[in-house]
N, C-alpha and C positions, 0 to 999 in steps of 0.2 A: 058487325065486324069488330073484330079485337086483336090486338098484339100480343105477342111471347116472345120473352127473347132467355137464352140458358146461360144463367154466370159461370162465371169462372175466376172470379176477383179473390183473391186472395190477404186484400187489405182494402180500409175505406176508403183510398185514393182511387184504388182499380175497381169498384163498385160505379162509383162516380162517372168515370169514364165510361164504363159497361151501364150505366142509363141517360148517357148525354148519346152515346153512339143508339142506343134503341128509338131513342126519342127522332134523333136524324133522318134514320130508315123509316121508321113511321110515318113521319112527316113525308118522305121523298115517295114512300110509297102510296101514299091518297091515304092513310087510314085516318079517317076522321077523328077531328079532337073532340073530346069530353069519351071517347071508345078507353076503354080497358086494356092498360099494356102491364102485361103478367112477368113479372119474375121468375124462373126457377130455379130455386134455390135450391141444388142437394148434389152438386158435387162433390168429391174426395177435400179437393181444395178448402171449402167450407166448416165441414165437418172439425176439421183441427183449430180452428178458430176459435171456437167459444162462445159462448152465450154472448157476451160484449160486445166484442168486435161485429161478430153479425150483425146484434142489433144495431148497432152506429151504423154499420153498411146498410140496411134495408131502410134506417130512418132517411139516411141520405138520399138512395134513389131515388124514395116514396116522393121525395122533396123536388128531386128532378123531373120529376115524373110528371106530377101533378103543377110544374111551371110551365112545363110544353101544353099546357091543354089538355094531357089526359090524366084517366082514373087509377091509381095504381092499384095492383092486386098481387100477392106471393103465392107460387107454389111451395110449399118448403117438403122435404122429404121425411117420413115418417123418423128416421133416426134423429131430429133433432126438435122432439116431442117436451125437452124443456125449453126452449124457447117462447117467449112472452107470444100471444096469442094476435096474429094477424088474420086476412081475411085469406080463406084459401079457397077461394070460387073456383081458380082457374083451372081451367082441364089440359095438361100438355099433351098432344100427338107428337109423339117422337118420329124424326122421318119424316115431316111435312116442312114445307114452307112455312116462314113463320108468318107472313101479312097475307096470306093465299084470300084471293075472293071467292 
């Protein structure tokens, strides 16, 4: 079992928030720690941001992520293919529950 949760941050402060609240839910919802809680990254909101700033925002979650006990992973969306290179394991079902058993 693994997590996903879909940004919407717009700066690295609201990044922060959007993986302190994923890490919550996870927690609240039995998903075991050392499990894989996925990023996805490829909103509108993103997109305008910039190599930089994204990467601060993705370095930061990674960082929250990985205090809660779990594994971080990014989806990132094909349009932002200059982006330094993270792991992109994760598969999003759009339309699903995000902690579903």
């Amino acid at each position: 079992i693994n997590g996903y949760y879909f940004c919407r941050y717009t700066n690295v402060a609201q990044a922060k928030v959007e993986a302190e609240y994923a890490v919550q839910v996870a927690r609240n919802d039995g998903l075991p720690t050392n499990a894989v809680l996925c990023a996805d990254i490829e909103a509108s909101q993103q997109r305008g941001l910039g190599t930089y700033v994204n990467s601060l925002a993705i370095e930061a979650m990674k960082q929250i992520v990985e205090a809660g006990g779990y594994r971080f992973d990014s989806k990132l969306s094909l349009q932002f293919n200059s982006w330094p290179v993270y792991e992109r394991s994760c598969l999003a079902i759009h339309g699903q529950a995000t902690f579903q058993r």
